[in-house]
N, C-alpha and C positions, 0 to 999 in steps of 0.2 A: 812925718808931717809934710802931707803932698804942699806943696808951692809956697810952703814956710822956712826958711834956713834962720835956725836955730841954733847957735853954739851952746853944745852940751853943759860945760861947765858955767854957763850964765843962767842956763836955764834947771842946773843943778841946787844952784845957789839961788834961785829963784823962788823953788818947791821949798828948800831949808828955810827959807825968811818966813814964807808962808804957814809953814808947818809950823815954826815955834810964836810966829802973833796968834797962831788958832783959828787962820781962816783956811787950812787943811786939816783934816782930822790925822789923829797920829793914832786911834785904836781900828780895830777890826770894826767892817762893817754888816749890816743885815744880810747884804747882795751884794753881790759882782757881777756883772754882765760885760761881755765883750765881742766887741766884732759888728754892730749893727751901726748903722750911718747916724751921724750926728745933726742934720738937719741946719750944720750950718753953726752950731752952741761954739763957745765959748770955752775953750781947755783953762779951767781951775786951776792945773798946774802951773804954765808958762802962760797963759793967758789970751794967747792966738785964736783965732778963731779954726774950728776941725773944719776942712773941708768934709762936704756931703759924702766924697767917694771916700773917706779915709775911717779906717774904723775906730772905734773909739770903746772905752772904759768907761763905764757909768757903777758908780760906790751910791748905795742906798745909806746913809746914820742910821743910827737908834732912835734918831729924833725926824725919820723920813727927809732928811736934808739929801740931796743930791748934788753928788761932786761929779765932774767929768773929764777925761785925760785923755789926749792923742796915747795910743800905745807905748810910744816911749815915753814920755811922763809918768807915765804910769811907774810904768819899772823905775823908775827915777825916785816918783814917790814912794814903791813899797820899799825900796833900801834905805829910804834917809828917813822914814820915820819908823824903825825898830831901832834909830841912832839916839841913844840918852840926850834930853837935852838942855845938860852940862858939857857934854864931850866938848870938846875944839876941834874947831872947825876942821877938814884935811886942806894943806898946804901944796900947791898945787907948783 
């Protein structure tokens, strides 16, 4: 995340809030794209804005909805949401 410092585990526990209100998706999507400039959007995950030069994550829904993530978010989000959720939380 160029010119963002973001502590992981804030921005871990971030994507987990998100993911269980349901404004992340927690199933597989249509598409995955990766690597192309973001124009500047908005990361879904942590909520930063992507720098243009940083590349970025774009998940196509079922329902054509578009989600999009700095790289690490990304990887943040595909781990916490294959996590059941009932699990509890990890205690850090």
């Amino acid at each position: 995340m160029n010119g963002v410092v973001m502590v992981p585990d804030v921005v871990r526990e971030r994507i987990r809030h998100r993911i269980k209100c349901g404004f992340l998706p927690r199933t597989h999507t249509i598409e995955l794209w990766q690597g192309g400039a973001s124009f500047g959007h908005l990361c879904d995950g942590c909520g930063a804005a992507i720098a243009t030069n940083d590349p970025m994550c774009l998940l196509c829904g079922e329902d054509w909805s578009l989600t999009r993530f700095h790289l690490d978010c990304y990887q943040i989000w595909d781990s916490e949401r294959s996590i059941p959720p009932d699990a509890a939380p990890l205690v850090s």
